[in-house]
C-alpha positions as CSV (number, residue, x, y, z in Angstrom):
1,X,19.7,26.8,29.0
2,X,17.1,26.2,26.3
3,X,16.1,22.8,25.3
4,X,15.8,23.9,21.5
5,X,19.6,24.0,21.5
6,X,19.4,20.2,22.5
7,X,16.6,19.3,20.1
8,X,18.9,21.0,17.4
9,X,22.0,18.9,18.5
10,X,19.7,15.7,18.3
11,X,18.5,16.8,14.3
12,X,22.3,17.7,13.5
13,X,23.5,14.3,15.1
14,X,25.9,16.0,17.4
15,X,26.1,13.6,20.1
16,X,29.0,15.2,21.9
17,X,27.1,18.2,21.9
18,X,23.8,16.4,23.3
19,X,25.8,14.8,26.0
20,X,27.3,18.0,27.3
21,X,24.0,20.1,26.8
22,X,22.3,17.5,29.1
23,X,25.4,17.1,31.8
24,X,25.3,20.8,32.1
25,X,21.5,20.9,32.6
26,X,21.4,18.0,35.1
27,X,24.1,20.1,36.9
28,X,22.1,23.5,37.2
29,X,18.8,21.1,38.4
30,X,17.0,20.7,34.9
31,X,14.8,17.7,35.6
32,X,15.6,14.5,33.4
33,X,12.3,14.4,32.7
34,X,12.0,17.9,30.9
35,X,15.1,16.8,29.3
36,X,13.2,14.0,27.6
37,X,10.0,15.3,26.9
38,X,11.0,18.9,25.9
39,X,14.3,18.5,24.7
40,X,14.8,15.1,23.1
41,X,11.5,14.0,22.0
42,X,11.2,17.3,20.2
43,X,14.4,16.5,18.6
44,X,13.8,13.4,17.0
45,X,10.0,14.4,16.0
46,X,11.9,16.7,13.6
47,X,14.2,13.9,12.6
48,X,10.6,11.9,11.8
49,X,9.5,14.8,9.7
50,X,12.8,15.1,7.4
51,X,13.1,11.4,6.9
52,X,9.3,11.4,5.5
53,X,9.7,14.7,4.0
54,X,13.0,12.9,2.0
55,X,15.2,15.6,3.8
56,X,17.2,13.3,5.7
57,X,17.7,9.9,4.5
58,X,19.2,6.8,6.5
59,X,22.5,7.8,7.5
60,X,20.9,11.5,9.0
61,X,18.2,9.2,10.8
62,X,21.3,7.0,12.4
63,X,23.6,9.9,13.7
64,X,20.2,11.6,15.0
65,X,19.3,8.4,16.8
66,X,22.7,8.4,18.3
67,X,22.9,11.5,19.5
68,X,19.4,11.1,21.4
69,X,20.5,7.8,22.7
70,X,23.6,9.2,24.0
71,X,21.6,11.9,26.1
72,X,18.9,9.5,26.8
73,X,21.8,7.2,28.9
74,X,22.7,10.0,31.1
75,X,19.1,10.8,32.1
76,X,17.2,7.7,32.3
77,X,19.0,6.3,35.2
78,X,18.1,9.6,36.9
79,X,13.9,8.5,36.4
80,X,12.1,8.6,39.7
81,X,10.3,5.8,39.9
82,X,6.6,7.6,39.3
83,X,8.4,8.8,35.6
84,X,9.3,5.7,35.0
85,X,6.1,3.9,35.7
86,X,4.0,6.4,33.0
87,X,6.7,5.2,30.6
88,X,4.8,3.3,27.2
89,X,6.8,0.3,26.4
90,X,7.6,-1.2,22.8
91,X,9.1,-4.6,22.1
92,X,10.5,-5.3,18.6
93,X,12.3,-7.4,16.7
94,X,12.9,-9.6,14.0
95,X,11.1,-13.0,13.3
96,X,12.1,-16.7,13.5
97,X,14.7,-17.9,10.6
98,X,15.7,-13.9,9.7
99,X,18.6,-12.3,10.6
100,X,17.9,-8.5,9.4
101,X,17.6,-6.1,12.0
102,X,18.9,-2.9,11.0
103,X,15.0,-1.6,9.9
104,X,13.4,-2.3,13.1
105,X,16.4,-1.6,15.5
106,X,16.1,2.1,14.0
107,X,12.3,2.0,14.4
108,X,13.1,1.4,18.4
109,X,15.4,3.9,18.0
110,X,12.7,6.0,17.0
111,X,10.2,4.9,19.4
112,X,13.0,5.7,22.4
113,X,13.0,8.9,20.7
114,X,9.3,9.3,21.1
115,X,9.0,8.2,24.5
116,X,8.9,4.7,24.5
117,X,11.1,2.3,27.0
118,X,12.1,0.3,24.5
119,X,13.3,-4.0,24.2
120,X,14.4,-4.7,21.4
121,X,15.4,-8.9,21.2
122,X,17.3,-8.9,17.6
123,X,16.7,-11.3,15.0
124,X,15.7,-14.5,14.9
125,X,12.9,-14.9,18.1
126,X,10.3,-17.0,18.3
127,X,6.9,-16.4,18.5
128,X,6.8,-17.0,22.2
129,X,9.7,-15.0,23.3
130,X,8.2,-12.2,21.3
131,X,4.8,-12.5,23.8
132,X,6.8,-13.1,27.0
133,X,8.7,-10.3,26.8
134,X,5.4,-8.5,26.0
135,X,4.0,-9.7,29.2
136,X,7.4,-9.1,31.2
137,X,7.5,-5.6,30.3
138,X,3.6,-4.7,30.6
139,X,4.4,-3.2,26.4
140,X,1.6,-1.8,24.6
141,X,3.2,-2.0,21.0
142,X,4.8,-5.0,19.3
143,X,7.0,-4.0,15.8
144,X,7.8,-7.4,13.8
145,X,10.1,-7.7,10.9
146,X,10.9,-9.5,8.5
147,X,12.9,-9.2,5.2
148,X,12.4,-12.7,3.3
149,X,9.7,-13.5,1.7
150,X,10.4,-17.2,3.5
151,X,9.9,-15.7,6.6
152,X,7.6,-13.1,6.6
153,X,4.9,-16.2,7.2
154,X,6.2,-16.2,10.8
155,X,4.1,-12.3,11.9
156,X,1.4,-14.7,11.4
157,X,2.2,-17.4,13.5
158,X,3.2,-14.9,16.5
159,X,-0.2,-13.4,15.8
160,X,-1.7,-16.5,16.1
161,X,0.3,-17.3,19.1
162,X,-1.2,-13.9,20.8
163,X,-4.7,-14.7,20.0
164,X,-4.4,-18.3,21.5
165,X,-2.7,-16.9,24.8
166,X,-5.8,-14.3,24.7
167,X,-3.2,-11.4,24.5
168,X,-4.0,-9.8,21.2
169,X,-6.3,-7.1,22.8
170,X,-3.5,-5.9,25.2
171,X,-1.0,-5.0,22.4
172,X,-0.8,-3.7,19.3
173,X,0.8,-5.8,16.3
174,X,2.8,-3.6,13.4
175,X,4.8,-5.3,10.7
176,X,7.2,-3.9,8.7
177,X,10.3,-5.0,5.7
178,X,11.0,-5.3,2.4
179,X,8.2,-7.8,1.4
180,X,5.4,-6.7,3.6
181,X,2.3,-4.7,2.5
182,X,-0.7,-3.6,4.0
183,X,-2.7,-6.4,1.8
184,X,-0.4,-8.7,3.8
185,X,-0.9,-6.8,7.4
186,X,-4.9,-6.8,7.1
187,X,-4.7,-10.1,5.8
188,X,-2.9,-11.3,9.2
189,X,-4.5,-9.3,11.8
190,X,-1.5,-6.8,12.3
191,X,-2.9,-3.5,13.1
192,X,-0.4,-2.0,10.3
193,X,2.2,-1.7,8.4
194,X,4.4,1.2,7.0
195,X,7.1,2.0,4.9
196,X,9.4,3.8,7.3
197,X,10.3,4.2,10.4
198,X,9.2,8.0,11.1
199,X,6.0,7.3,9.4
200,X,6.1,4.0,11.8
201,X,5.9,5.9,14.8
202,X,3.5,8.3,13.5
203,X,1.3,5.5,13.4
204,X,1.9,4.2,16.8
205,X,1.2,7.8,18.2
206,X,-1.9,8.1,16.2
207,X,-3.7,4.5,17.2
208,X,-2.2,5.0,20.4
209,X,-4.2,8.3,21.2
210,X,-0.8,10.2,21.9
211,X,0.3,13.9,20.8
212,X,3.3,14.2,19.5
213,X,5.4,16.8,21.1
214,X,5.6,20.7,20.5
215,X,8.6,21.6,18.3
């Protein structure tokens, strides 16, 4: 079996297709592992690309998430403990007093797609649930959002809160929504912002010393 055909049923969003690709390969003794890493990642790197590239817009992005996610549910519960432990971890979510998610639950989407064991808490979490879960999980990356220009004052205060619990150097801050620009993500110690979430994860990789994979 070649894992091109699953990264090709990850870009087309064929998540039927994904999840029998994968059960098939599982059954001839393809590792889960290989399926992530040279079958899925792959995938969605392409799906990164097209959504940057204004090829695919946000409905292409969804069914592609999907359809890794779909895959991805078969195989992670087949992780030997030694994968699991190499996994990078992310935590995102949405700050306290906002309730839009949709953004930053497809940039977790996309960091799953990359690689990432990913928590995402929803909308509406406080700055200290934001840096236990950090801590719980051991996660390198933290993605905020926030879409009101009420709210958005709340990165700052979970910032804040990280630098007071002398956690800020064991995790990196990103920002991201409607009102947020990079003025505003230097201005409160993130470590960036971006407008998308391909370009997001981009980012991530690139401060985060990590090659995307081959294609």
């Amino acid at each position: 079996m070649e894992l091109n055909e699953l990264s090709q049923y990850v870009i087309d969003g064929d998540g039927d297709a994904a999840v029998d690709w994968t059960q098939r390969a599982l059954a001839d003794g393809m590792a889960p592992i290989t399926i992530i890493n040279e079958g899925l990642i792959p995938g969605m790197d392409v799906v990164g690309e097209k959504f940057q590239q204004r090829e695919f817009f946000m409905p292409e992005m969804l069914v592609a998430a999907r359809a890794m996610k779909a895959a991805m549910a078969i195989v992670k519960p087949l992780l030997t403990g030694e994968s699991r432990s190499s996994e990078l971890r992310a935590v995102t979510g949405t700050v306290q007093g906002d309730l839009h998610d949709i953004g930053v639950s497809l940039v977790g989407m996309m960091l799953e797609g990359a690689g990432f064991e990913v928590t995402h808490l929803g909308p509406d979490v406080p700055p200290d649930e934001f840096l236990k879960t950090v801590e719980e999980q051991g996660a390198q990356v933290l993605c905020l959002s926030a879409m009101l220009t009420t709210t958005i004052k709340n990165m700052k205060v979970t910032i804040d809160r990280a630098v007071e619990l002398e956690m800020r150097d064991q995790v990196k801050i990103y920002v991201g929504g409607a009102p947020v620009t990079s003025e505003f993500a230097t201005e409160i110690g993130a470590d960036g912002t971006t407008g998308d979430a391909g370009s997001a994860v981009q980012m991530v990789r690139g401060q985060l010393g990590i090659a995307a994979a081959n294609n």
